[in-house]
N, C-alpha and C positions, 0 to 999 in steps of 0.2 A: 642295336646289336645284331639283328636276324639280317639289315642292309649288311653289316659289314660281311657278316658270314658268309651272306650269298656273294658279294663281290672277292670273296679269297677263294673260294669257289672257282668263279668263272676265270682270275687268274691264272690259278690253278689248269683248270682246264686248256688253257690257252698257253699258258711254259710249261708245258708236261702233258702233252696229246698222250694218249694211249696207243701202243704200239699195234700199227695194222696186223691184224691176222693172217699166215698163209693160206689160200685157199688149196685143195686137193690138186686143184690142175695146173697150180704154179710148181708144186713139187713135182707132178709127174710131168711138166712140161721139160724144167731142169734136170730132174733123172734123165728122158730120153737125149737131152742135148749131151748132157757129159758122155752117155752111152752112144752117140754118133760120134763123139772126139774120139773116142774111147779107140771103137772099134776102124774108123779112117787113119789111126797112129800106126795100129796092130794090120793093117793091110799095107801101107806104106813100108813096113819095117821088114812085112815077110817077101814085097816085092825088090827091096832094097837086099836082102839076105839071097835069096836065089839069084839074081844079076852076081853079086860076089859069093859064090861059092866059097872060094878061100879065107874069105874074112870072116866068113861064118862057121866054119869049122875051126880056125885058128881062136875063136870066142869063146865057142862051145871047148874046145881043149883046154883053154886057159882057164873057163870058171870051173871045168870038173877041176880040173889039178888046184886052185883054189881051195874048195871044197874039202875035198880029201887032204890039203894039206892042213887047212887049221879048224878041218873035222875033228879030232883027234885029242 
């Protein structure tokens, strides 16, 4: 009986690992990576926005008037 046990056990063990633990430096490794996409999207976009001046204010006009329109 104590064989069988210990062999559903080690089964056990073996189809159903226990799931690795995150360590601290994998989160904060992740955090600063999304935070470099993050902020290389937000530089591209503001360098993209001042080349078109026009498309940038035509944007900015359109989402206030958005806004204010189904503000309400």
């Amino acid at each position: 009986m104590a064989l069988k046990d210990g062999i559903k056990i080690i089964i056990q063990d073996v189809t159903e690992p226990e799931p690795e633990k995150e360590g601290c430096l994998v989160k904060l490794a992740s955090i600063l990576i999304v935070l470099a996409i993050v902020i290389c999207v937000l530089v591209l976009l503001f360098n993209f926005f001042m080349k078109h001046l026009l498309l940038f204010f035509v944007l900015v006009v359109g989402f206030i008037f958005v806004v204010t329109k189904f503000g309400k």
